[in-house]
C-alpha positions in Angstrom: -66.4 -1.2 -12.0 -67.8 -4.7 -11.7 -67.1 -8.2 -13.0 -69.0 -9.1 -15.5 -68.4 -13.1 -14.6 -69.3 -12.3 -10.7 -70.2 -9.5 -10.1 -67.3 -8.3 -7.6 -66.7 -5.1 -7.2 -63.6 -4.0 -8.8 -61.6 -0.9 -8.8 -61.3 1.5 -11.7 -58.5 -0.2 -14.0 -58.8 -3.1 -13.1 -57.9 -6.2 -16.0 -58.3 -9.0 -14.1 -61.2 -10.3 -11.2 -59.7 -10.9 -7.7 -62.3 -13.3 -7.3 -63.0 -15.3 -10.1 -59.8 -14.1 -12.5 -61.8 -13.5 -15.3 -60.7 -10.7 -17.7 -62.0 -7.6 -17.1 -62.8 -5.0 -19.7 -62.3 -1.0 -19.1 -65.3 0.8 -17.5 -67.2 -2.5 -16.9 -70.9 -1.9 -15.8 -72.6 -3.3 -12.9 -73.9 -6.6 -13.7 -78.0 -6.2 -13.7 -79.9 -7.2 -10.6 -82.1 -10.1 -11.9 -85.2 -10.9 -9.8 -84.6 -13.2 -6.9 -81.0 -14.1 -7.8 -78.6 -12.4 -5.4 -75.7 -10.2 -6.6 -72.2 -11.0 -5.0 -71.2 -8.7 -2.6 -67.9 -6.5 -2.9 -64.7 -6.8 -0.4 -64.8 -9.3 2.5 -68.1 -10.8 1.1 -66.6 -11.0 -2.6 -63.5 -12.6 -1.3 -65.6 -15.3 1.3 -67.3 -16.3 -2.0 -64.8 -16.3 -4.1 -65.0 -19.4 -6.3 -68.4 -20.4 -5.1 -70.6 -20.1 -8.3 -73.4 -22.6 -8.4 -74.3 -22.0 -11.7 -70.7 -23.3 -12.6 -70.3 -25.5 -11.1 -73.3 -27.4 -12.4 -72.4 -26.7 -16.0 -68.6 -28.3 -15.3 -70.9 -31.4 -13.9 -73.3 -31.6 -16.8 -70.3 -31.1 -19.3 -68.2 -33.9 -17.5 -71.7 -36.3 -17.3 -71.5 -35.7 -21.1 -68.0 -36.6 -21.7 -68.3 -39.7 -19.7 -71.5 -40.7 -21.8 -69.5 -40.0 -25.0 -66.5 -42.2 -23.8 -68.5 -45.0 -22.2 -70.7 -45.1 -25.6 -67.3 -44.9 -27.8 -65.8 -48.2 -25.2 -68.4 -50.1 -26.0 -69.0 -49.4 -29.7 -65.3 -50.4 -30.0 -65.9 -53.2 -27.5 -68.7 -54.5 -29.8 -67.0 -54.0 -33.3 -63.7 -55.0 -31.6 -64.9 -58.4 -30.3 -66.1 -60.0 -33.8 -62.9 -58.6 -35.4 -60.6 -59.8 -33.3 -62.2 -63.9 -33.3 -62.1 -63.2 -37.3 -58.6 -62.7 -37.2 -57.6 -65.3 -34.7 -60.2 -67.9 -36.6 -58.0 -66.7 -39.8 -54.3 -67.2 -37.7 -55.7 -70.4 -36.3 -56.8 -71.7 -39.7 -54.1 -70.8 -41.1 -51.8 -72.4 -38.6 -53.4 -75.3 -39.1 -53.1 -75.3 -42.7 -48.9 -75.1 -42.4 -49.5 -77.9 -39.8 -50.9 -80.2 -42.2 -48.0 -79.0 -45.4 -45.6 -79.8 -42.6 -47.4 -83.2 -41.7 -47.4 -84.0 -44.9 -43.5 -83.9 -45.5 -42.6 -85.5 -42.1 -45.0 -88.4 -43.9 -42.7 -88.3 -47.1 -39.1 -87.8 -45.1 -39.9 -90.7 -42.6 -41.0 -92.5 -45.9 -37.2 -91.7 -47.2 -35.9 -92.5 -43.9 -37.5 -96.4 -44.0 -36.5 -97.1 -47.3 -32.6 -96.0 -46.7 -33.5 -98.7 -43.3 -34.4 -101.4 -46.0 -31.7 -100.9 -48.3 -29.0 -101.5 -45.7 -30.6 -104.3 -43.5 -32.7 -106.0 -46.9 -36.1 -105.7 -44.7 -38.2 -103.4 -44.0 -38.2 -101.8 -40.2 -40.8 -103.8 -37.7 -41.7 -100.1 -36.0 -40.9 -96.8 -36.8 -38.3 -97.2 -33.0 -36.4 -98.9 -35.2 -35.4 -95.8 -36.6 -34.5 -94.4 -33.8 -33.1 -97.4 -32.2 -30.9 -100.9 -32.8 -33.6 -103.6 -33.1 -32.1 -107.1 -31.9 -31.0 -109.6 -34.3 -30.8 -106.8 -37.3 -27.7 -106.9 -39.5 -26.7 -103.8 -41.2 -28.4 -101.5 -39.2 -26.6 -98.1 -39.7 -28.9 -95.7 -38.0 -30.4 -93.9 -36.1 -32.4 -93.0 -39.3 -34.6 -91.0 -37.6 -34.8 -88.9 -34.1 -37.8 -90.1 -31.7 -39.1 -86.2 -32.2 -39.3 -86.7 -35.9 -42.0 -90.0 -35.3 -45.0 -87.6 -33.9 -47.0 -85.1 -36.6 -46.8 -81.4 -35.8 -50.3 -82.3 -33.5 -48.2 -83.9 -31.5 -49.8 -88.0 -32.6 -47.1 -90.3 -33.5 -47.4 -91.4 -36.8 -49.1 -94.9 -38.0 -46.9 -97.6 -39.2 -47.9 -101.0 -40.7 -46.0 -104.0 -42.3 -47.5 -105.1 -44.5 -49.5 -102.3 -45.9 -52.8 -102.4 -47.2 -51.7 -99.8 -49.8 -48.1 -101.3 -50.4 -45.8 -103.5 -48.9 -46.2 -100.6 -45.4 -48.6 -98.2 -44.8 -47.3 -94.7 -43.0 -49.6 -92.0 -42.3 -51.1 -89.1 -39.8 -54.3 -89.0 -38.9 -54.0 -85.4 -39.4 -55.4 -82.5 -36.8 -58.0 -84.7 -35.1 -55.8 -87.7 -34.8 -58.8 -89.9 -35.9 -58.8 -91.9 -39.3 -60.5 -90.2 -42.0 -61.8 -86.8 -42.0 -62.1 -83.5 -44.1 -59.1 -80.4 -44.6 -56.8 -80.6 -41.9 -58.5 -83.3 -40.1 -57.9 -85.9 -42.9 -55.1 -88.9 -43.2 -52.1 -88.4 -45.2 -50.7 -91.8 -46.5 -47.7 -92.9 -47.9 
């Protein structure tokens, strides 16, 4: 009896190859002698060869080489859709940070508005600076503040906030310059007055 895997020579009853370990079915034939391609001997030879199979061997490589093309193709398909999906959805976050930014900016603008006229209506005049919020000018009667904290006088951007007396719109102007902290601009980039 011979392995059909093999070709060991195997003794009668045998279910399993001492060589290779391959199953072994009852009454197994000898493999056929193919021209020029050597038959594995039986008993010391079988054994000194055990686990040496060429052929094998070099389908195990050719199936890994496949795998590895299939997973490096499948990286950098994902790599490639990943890339533009990923600078979508941060573009989207980012805009839409910006976008709260601004709503936010544009009720610090209204609050510190508040804040000035509650100034005015206990000293009768309206602050010289927006520190005057935060701090005692000199030679101010009535001054019951602080009004406003010194974190509270910057936009969400992090530019303090424009103050003039008197306004061009009004007896003071307030306003933030927005995202680019330059006047004018469009979206999140332009002024918010007061």
């Amino acid at each position: 009896m011979f392995c059909m895997a093999c070709g060991t020579q195997l003794p009668d009853g045998t279910r399993f190859c001492t060589a290779c370990g391959a199953s072994v079915g009852e009454g197994a034939p000898a493999p056929a002698q193919q021209v020029g391609v050597p038959v594995h001997g039986s008993g010391a030879d079988a054994i000194a060869n055990a686990g040496h199979h060429p052929e094998r061997k070099q389908r195990r490589r050719s199936g890994y080489r496949v795998a590895i093309i299939i997973i490096a193709c499948m990286a950098t398909f994902a790599i490639l859709i990943g890339i533009p999906i990923v600078y979508l959805i941060v573009a989207r976050v980012a805009g839409a940070a910006d976008q709260a930014k601004y709503h936010l900016a544009q009720t610090q603008v209204d609050s510190i508005a508040s804040k000035i006229e509650q100034y005015q209506s206990d000293t009768g005049a309206l602050p010289p600076n927006l520190d005057a919020l935060v701090t005692t000018p000199g030679g101010v009667n009535g001054w019951l503040g602080p009004y406003a904290k010194e974190s509270e006088l910057k936009d969400p951007w992090g530019h303090p906030f424009e103050y003039r007396v008197p306004g061009t719109h009004g007896t003071y102007d307030l306003m933030s310059y927005g995202r680019d902290g330059k006047p004018g601009g469009d979206g999140v980039d332009a002024d918010i007055r007061r």
